[in-house]
Gaussian input, Z-matrix of N, CA and C with variables (Angstrom, degrees):
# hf/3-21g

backbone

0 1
 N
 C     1     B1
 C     2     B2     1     A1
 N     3     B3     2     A2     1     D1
 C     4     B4     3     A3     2     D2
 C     5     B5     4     A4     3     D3
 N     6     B6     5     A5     4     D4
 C     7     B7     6     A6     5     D5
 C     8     B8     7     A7     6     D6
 N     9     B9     8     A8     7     D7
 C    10    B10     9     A9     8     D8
 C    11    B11    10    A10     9     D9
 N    12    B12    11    A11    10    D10
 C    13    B13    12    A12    11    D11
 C    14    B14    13    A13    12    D12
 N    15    B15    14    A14    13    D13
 C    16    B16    15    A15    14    D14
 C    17    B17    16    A16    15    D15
 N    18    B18    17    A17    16    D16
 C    19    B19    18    A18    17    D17
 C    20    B20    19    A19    18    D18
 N    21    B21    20    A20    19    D19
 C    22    B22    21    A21    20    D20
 C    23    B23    22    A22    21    D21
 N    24    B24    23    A23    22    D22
 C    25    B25    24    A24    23    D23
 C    26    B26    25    A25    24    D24
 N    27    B27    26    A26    25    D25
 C    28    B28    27    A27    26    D26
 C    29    B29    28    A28    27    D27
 N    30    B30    29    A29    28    D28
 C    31    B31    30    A30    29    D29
 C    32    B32    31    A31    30    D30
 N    33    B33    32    A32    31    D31
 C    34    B34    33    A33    32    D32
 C    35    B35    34    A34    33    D33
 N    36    B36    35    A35    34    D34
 C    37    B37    36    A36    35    D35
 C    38    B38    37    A37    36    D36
 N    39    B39    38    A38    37    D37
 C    40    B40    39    A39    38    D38
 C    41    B41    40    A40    39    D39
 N    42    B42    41    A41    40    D40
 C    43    B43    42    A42    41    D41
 C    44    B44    43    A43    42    D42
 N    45    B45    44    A44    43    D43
 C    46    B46    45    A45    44    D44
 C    47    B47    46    A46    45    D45
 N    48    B48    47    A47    46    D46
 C    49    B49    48    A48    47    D47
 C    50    B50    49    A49    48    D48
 N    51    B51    50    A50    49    D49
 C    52    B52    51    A51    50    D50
 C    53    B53    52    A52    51    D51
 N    54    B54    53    A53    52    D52
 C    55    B55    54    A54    53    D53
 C    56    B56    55    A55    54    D54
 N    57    B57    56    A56    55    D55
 C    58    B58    57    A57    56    D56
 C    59    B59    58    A58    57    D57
 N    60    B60    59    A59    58    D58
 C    61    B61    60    A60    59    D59
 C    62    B62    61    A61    60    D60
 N    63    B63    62    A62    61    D61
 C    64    B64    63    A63    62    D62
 C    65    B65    64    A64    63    D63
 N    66    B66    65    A65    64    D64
 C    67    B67    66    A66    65    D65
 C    68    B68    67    A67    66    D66
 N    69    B69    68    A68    67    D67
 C    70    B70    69    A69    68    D68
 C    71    B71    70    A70    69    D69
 N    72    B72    71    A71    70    D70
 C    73    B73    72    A72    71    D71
 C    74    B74    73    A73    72    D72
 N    75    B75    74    A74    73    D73
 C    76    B76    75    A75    74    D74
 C    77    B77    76    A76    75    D75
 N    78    B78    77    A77    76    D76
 C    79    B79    78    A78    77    D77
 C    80    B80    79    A79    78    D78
 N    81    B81    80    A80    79    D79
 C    82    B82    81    A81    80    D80
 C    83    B83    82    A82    81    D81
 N    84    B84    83    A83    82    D82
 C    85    B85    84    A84    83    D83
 C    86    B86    85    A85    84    D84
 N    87    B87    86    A86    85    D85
 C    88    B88    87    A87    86    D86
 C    89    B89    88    A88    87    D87
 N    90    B90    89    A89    88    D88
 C    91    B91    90    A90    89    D89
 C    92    B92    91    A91    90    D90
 N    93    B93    92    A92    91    D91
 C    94    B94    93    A93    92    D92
 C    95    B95    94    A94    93    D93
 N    96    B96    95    A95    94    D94
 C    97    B97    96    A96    95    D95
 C    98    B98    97    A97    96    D96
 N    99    B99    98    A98    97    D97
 C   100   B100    99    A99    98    D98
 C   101   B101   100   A100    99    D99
 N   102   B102   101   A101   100   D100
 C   103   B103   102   A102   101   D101
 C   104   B104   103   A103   102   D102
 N   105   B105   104   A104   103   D103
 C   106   B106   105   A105   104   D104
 C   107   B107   106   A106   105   D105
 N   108   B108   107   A107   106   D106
 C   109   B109   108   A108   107   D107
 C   110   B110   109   A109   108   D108
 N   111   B111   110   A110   109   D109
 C   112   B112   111   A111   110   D110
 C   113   B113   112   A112   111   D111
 N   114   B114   113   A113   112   D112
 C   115   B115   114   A114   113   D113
 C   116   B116   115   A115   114   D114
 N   117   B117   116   A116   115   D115
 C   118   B118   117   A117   116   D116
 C   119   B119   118   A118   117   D117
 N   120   B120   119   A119   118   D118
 C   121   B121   120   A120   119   D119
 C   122   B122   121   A121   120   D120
 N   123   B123   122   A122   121   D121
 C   124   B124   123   A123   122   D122
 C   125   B125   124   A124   123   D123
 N   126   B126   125   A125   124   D124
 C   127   B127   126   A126   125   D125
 C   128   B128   127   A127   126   D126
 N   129   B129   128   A128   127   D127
 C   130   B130   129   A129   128   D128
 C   131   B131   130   A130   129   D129
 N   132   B132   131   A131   130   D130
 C   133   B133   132   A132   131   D131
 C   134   B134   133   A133   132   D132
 N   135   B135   134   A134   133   D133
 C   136   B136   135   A135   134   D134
 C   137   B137   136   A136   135   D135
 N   138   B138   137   A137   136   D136
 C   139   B139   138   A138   137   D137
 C   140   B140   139   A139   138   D138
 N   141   B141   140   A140   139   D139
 C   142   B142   141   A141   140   D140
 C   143   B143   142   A142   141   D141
 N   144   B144   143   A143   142   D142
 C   145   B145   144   A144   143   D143
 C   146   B146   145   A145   144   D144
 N   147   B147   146   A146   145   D145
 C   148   B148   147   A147   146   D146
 C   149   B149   148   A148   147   D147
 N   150   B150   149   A149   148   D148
 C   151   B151   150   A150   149   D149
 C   152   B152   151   A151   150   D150
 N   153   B153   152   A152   151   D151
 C   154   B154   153   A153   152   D152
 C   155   B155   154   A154   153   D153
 N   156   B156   155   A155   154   D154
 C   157   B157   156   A156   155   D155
 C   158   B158   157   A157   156   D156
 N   159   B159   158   A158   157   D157
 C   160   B160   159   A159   158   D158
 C   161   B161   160   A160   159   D159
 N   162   B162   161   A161   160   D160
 C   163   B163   162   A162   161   D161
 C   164   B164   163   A163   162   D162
 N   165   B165   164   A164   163   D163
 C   166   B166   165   A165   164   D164
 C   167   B167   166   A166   165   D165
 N   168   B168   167   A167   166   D166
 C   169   B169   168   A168   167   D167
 C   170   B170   169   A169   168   D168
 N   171   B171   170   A170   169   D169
 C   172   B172   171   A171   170   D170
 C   173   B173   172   A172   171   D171
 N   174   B174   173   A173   172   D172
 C   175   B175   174   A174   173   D173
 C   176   B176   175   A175   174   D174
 N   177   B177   176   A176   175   D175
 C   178   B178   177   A177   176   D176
 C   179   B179   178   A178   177   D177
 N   180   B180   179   A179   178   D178
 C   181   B181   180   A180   179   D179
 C   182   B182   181   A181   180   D180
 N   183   B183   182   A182   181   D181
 C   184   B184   183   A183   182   D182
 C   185   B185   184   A184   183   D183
 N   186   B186   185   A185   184   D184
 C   187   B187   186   A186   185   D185
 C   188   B188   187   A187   186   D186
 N   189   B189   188   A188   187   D187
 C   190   B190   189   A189   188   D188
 C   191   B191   190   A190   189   D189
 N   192   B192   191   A191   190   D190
 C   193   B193   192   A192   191   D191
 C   194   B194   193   A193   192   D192
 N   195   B195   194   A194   193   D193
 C   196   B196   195   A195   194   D194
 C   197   B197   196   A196   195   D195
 N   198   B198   197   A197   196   D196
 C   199   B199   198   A198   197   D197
 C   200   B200   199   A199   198   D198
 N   201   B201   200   A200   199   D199
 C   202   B202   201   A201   200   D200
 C   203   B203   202   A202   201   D201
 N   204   B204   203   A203   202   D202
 C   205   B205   204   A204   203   D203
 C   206   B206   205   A205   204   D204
 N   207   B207   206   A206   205   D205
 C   208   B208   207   A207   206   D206
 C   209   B209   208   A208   207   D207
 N   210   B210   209   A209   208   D208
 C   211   B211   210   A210   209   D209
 C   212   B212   211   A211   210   D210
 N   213   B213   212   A212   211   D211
 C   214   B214   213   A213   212   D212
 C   215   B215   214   A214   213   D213
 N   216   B216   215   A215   214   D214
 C   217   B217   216   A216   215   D215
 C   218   B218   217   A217   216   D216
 N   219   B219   218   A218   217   D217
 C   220   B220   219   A219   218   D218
 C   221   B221   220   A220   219   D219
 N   222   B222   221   A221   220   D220
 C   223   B223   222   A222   221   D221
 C   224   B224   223   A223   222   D222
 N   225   B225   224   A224   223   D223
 C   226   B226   225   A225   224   D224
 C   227   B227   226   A226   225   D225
 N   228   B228   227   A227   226   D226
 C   229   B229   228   A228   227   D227
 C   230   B230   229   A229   228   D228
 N   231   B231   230   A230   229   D229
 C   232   B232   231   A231   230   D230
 C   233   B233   232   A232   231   D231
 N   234   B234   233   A233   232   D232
 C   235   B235   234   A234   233   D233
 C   236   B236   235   A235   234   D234
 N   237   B237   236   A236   235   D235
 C   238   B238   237   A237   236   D236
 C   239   B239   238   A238   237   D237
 N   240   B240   239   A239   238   D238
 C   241   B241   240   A240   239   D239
 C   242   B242   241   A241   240   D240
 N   243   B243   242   A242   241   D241
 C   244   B244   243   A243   242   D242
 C   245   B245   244   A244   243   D243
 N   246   B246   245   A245   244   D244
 C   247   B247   246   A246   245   D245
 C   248   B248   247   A247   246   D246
 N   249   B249   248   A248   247   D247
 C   250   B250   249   A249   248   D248
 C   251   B251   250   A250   249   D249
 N   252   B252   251   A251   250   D250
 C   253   B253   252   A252   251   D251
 C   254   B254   253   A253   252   D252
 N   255   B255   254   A254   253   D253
 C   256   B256   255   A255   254   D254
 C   257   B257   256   A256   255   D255
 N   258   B258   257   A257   256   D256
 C   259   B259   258   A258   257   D257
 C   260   B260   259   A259   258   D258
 N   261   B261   260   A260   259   D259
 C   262   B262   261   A261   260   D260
 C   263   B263   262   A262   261   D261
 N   264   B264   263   A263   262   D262
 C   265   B265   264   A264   263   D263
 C   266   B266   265   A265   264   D264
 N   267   B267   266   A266   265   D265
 C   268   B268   267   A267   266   D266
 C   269   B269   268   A268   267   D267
 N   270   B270   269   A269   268   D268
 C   271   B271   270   A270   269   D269
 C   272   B272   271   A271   270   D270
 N   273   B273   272   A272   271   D271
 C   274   B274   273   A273   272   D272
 C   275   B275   274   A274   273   D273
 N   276   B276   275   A275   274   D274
 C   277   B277   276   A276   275   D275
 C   278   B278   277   A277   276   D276
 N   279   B279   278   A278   277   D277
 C   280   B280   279   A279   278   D278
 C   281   B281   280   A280   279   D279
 N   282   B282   281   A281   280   D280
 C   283   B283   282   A282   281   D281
 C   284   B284   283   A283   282   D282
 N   285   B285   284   A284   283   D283
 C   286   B286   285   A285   284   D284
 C   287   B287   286   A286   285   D285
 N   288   B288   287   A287   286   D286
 C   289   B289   288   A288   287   D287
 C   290   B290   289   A289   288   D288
 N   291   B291   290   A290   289   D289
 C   292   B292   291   A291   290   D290
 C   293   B293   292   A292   291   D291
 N   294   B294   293   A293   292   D292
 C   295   B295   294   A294   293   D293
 C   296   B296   295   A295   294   D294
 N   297   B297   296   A296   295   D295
 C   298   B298   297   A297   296   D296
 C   299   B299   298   A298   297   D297
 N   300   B300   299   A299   298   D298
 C   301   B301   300   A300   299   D299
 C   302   B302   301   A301   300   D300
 N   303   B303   302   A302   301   D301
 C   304   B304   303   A303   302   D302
 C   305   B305   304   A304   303   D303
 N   306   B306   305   A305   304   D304
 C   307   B307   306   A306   305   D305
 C   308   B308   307   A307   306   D306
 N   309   B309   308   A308   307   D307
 C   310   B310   309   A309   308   D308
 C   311   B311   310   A310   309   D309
 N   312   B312   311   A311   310   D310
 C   313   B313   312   A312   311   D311
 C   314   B314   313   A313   312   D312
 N   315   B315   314   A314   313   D313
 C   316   B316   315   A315   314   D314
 C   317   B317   316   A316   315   D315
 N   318   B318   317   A317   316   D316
 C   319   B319   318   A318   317   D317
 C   320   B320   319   A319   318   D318
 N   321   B321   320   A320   319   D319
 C   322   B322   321   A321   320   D320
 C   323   B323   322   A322   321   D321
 N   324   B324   323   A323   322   D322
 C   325   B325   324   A324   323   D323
 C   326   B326   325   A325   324   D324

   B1=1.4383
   B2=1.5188
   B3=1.4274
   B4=1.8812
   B5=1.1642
   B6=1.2968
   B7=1.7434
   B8=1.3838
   B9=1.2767
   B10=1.4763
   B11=1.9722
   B12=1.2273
   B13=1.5340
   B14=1.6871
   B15=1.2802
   B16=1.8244
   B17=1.4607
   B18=1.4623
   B19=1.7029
   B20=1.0916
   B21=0.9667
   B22=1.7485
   B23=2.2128
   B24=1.7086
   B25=1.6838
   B26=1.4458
   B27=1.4528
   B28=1.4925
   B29=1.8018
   B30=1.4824
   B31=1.0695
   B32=1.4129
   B33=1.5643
   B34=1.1795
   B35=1.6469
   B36=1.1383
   B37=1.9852
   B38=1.5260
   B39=1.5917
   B40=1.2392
   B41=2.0059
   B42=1.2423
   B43=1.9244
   B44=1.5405
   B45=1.2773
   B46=1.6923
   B47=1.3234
   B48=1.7721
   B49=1.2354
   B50=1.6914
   B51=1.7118
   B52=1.3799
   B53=1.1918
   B54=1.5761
   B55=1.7050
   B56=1.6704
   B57=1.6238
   B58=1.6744
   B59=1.6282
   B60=1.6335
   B61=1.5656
   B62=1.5875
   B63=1.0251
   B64=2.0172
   B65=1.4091
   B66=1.4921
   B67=1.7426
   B68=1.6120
   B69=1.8090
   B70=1.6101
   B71=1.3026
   B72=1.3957
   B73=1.7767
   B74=1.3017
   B75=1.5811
   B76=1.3495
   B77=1.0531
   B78=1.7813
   B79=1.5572
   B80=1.6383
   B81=1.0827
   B82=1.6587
   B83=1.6262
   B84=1.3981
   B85=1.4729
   B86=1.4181
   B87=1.3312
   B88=1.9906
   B89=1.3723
   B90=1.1840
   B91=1.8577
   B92=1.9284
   B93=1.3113
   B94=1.8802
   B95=1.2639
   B96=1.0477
   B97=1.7507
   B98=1.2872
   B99=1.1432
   B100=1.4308
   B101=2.0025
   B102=1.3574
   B103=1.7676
   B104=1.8322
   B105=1.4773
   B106=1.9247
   B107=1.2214
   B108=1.5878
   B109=1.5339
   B110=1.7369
   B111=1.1290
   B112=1.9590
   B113=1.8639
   B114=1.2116
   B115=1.5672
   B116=1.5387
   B117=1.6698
   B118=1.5562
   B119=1.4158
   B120=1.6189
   B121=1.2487
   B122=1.8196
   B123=1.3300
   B124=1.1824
   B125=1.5528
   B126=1.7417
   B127=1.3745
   B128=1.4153
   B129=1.6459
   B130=1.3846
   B131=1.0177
   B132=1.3826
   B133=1.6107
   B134=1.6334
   B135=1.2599
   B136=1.6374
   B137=1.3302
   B138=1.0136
   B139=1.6809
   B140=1.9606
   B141=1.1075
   B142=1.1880
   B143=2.0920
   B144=1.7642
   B145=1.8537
   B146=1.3712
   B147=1.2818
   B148=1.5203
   B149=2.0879
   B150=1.6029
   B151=1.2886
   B152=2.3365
   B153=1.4773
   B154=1.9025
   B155=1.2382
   B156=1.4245
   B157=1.2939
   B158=1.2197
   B159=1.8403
   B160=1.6389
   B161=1.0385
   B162=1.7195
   B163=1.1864
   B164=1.6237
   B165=1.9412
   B166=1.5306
   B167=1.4503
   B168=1.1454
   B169=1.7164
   B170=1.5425
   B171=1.0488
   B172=1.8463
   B173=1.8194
   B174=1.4169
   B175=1.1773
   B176=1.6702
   B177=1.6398
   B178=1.3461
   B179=1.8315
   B180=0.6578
   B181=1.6759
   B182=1.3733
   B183=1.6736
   B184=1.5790
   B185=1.6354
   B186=1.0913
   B187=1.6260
   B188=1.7301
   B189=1.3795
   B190=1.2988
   B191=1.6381
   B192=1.6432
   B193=1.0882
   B194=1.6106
   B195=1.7874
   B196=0.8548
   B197=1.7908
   B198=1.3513
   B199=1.7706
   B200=0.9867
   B201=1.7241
   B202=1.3458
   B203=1.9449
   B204=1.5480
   B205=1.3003
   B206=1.6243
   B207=1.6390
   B208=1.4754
   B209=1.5600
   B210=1.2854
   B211=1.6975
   B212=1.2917
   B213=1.4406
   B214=1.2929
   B215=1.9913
   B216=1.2473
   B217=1.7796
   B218=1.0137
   B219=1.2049
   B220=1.8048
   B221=1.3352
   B222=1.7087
   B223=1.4377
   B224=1.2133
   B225=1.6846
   B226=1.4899
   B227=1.4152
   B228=1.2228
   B229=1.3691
   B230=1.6276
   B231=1.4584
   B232=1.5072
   B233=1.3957
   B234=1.3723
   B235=1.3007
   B236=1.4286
   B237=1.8185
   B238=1.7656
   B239=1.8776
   B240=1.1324
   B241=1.2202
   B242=1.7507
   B243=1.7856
   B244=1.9478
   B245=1.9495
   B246=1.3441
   B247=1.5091
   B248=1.6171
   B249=1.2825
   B250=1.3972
   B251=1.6316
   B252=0.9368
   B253=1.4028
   B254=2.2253
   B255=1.4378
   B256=1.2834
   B257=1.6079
   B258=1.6579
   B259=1.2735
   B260=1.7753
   B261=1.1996
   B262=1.6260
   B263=1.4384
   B264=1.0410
   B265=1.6503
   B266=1.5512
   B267=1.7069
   B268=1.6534
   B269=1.7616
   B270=1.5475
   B271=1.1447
   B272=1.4330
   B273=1.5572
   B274=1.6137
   B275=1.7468
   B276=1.4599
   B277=1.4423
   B278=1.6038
   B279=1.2495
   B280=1.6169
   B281=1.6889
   B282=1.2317
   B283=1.3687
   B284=1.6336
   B285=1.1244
   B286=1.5702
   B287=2.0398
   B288=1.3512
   B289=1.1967
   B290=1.6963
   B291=1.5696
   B292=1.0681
   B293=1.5352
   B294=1.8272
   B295=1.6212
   B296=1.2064
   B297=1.2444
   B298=1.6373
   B299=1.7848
   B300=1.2652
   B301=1.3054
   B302=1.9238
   B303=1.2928
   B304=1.3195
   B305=1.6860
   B306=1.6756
   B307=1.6683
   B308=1.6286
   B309=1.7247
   B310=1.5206
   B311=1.4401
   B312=1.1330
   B313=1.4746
   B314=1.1767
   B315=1.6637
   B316=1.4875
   B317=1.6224
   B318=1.5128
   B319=1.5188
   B320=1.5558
   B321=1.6460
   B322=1.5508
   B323=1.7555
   B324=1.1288
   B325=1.5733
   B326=1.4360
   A1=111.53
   A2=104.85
   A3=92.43
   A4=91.19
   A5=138.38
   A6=122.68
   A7=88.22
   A8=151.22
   A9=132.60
   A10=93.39
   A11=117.23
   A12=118.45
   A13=95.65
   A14=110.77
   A15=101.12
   A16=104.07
   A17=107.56
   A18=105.56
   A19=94.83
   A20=143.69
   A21=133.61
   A22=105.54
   A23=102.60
   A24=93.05
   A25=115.42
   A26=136.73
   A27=157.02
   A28=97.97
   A29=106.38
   A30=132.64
   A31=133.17
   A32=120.95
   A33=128.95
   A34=99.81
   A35=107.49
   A36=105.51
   A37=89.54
   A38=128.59
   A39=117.30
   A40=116.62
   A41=95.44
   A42=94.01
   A43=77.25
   A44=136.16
   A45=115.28
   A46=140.88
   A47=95.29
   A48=100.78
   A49=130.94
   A50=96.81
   A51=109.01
   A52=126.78
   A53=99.47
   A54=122.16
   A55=107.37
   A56=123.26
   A57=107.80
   A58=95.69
   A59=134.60
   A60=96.27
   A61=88.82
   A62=141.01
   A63=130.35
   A64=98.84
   A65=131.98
   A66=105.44
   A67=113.65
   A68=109.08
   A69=90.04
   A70=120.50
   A71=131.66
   A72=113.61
   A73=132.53
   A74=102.35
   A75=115.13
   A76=131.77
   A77=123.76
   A78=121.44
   A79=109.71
   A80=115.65
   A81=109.06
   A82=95.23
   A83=113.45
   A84=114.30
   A85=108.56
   A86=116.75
   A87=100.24
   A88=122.65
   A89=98.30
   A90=105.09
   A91=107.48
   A92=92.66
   A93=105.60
   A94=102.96
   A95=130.14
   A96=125.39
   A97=98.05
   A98=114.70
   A99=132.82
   A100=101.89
   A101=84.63
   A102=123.50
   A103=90.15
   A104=109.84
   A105=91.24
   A106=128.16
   A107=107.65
   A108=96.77
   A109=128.50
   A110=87.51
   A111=87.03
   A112=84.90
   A113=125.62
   A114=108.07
   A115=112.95
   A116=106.13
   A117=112.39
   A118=104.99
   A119=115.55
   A120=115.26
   A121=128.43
   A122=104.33
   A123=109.95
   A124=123.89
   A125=94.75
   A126=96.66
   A127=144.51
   A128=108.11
   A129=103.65
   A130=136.70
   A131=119.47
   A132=132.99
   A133=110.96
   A134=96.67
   A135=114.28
   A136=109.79
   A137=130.34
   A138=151.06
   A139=93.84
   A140=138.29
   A141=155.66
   A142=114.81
   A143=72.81
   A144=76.16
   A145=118.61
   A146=125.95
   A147=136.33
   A148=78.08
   A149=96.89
   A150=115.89
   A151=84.01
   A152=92.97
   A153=100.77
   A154=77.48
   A155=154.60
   A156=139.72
   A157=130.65
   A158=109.59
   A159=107.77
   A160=137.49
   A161=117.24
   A162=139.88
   A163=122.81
   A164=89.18
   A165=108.11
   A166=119.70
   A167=112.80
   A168=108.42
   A169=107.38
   A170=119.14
   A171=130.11
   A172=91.74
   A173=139.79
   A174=125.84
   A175=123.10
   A176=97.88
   A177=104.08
   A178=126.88
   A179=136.85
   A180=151.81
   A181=107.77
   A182=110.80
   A183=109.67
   A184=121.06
   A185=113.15
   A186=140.60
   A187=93.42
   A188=104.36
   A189=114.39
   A190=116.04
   A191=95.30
   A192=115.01
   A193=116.70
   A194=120.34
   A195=123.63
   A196=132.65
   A197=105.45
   A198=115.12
   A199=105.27
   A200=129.33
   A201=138.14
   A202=88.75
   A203=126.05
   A204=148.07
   A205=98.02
   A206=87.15
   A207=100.29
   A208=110.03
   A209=112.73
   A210=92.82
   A211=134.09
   A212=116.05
   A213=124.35
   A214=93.06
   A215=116.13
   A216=99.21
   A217=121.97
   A218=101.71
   A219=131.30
   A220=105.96
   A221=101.35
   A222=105.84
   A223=133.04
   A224=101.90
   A225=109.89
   A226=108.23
   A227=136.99
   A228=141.21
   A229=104.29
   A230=119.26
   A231=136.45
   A232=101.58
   A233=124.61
   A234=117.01
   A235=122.93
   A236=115.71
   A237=112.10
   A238=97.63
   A239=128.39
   A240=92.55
   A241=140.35
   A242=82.16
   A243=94.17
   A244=103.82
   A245=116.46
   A246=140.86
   A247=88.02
   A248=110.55
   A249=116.28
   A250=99.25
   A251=135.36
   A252=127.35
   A253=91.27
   A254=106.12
   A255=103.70
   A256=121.62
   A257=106.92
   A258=116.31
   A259=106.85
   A260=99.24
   A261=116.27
   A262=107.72
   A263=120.43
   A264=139.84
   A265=88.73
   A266=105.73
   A267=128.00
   A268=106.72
   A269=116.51
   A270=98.25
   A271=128.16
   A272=100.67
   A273=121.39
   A274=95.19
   A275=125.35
   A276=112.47
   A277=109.70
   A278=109.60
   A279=99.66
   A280=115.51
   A281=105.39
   A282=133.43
   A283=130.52
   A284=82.85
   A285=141.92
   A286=105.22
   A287=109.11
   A288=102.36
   A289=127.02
   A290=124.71
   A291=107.18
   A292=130.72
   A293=114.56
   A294=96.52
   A295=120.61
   A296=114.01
   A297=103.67
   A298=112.68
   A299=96.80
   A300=121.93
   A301=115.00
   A302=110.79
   A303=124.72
   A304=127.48
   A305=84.51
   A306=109.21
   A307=104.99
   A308=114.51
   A309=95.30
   A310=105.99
   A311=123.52
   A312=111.33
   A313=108.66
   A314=119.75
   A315=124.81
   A316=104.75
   A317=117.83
   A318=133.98
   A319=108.70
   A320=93.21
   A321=100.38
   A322=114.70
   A323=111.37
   A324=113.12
   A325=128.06
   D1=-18.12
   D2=-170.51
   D3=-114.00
   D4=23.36
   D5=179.76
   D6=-87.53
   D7=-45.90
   D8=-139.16
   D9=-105.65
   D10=-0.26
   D11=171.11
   D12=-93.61
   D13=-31.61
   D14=-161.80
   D15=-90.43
   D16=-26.73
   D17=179.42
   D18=-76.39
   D19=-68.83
   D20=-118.76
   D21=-153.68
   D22=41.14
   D23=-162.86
   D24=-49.93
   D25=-17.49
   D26=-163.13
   D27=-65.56
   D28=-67.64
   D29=161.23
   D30=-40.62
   D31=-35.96
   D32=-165.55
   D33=-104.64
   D34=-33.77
   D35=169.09
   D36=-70.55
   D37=-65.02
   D38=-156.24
   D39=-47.21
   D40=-13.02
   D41=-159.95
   D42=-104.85
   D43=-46.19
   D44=175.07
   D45=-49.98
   D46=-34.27
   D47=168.92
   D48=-97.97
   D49=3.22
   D50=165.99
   D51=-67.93
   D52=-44.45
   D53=-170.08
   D54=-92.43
   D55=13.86
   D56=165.70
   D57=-101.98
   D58=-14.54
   D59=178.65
   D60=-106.96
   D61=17.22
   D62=146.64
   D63=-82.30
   D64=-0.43
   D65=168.04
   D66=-105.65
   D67=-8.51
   D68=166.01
   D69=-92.01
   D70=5.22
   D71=160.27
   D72=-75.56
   D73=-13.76
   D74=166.71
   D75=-51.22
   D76=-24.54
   D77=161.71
   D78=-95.35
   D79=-0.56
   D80=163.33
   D81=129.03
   D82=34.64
   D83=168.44
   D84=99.95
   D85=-44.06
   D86=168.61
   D87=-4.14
   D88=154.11
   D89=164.31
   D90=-77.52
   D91=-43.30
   D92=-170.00
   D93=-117.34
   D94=94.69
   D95=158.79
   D96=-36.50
   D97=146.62
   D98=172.05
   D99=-105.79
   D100=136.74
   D101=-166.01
   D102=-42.98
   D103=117.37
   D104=167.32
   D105=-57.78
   D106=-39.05
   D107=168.64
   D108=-42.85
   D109=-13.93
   D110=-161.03
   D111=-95.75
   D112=-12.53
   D113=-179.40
   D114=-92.56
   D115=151.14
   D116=172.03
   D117=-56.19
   D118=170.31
   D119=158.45
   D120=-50.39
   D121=-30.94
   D122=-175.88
   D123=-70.83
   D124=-48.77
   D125=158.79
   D126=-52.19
   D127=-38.85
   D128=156.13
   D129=-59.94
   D130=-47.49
   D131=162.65
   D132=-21.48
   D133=-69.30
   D134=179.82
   D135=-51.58
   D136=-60.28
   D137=-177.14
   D138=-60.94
   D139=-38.14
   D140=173.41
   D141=-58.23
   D142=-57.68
   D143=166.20
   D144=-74.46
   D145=-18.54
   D146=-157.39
   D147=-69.87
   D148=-61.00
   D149=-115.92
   D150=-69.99
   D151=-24.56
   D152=-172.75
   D153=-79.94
   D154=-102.26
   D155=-140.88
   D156=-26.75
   D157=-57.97
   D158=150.73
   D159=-25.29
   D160=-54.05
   D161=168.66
   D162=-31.34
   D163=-68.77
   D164=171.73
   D165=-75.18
   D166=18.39
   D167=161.03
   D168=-106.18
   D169=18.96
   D170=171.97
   D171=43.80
   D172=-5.53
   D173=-163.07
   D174=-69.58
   D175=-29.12
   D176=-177.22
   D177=-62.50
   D178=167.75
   D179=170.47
   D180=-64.13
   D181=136.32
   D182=174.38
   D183=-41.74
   D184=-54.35
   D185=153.09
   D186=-16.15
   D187=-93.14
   D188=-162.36
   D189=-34.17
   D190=-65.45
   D191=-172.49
   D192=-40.55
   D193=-49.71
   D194=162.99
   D195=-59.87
   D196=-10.41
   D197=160.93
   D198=-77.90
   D199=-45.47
   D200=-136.37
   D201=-86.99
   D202=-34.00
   D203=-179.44
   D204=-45.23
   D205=-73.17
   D206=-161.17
   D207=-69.56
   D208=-46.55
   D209=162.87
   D210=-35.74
   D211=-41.59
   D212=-159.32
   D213=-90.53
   D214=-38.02
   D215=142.92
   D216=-2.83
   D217=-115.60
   D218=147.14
   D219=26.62
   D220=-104.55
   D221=163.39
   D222=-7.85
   D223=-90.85
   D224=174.80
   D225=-32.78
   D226=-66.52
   D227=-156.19
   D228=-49.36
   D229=-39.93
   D230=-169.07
   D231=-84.33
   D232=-30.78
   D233=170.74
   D234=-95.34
   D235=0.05
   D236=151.57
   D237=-84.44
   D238=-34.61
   D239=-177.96
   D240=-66.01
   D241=-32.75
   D242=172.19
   D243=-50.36
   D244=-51.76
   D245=166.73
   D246=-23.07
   D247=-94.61
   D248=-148.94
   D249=-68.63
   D250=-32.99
   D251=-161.08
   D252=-77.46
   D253=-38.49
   D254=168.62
   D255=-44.92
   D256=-46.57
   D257=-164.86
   D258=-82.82
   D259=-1.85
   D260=179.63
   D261=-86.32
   D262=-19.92
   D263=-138.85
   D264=-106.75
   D265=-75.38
   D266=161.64
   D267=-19.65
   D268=-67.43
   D269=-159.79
   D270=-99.93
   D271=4.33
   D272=170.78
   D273=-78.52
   D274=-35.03
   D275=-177.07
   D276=-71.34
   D277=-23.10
   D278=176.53
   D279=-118.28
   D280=32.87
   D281=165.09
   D282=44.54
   D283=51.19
   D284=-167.10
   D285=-95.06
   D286=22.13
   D287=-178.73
   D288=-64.20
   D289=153.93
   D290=175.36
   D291=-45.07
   D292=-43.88
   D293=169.72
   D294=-89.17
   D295=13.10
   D296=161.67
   D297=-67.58
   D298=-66.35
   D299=164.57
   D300=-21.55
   D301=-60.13
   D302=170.15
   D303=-42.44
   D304=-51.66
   D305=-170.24
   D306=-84.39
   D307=-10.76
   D308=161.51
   D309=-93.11
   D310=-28.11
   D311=-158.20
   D312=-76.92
   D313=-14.48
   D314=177.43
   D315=-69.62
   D316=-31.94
   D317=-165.19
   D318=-73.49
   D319=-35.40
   D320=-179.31
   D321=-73.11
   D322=-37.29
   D323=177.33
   D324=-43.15

């Protein structure tokens, strides 16, 4: 933590305070991206496409680009969980639970 304050401190405020206004266009211009956990699936999705289109216009700043990356992380990550917790949802309704699931495949061996 203190090598990049003791080498170079000029540098290390300058890239902190470069990279907080290249990380709010990354949710579509906000001041504060809002937390992914706190978005529906849909919203991320959407916020997800925003965030690859930016991307694929090569226009943004190294800086940016690399906020614009990691947001879209983020995202993605929030939109396999809505996914899986869905597909959790799916197979508990047709009763399809994980140790059900377990206790045949052990039966089948």
């Amino acid at each position: 933590m203190a090598r990049p304050t003791d080498s170079s401190p000029d540098r290390s405020s300058a890239s902190t305070t470069d990279r907080s206004p290249d990380r709010a266009p990354a949710s579509g211009g906000s001041p504060a991206a809002p937390d992914p956990a706190a978005l529906t699936y849909e919203q991320a999705r959407d916020e997800l496409a925003r965030v690859v289109d930016r991307l694929e216009t090569g226009a943004a700043t190294l800086e940016e680009s690399l906020a614009l990356w990691e947001r879209g992380e983020a995202l993605a990550a929030r939109c396999q969980e809505w996914l899986d917790g869905a597909r959790e949802r799916l197979a508990a309704a047709r009763g399809e639970g994980r140790d059900a699931g377990g206790a045949r495949d052990a039966d089948a061996s």
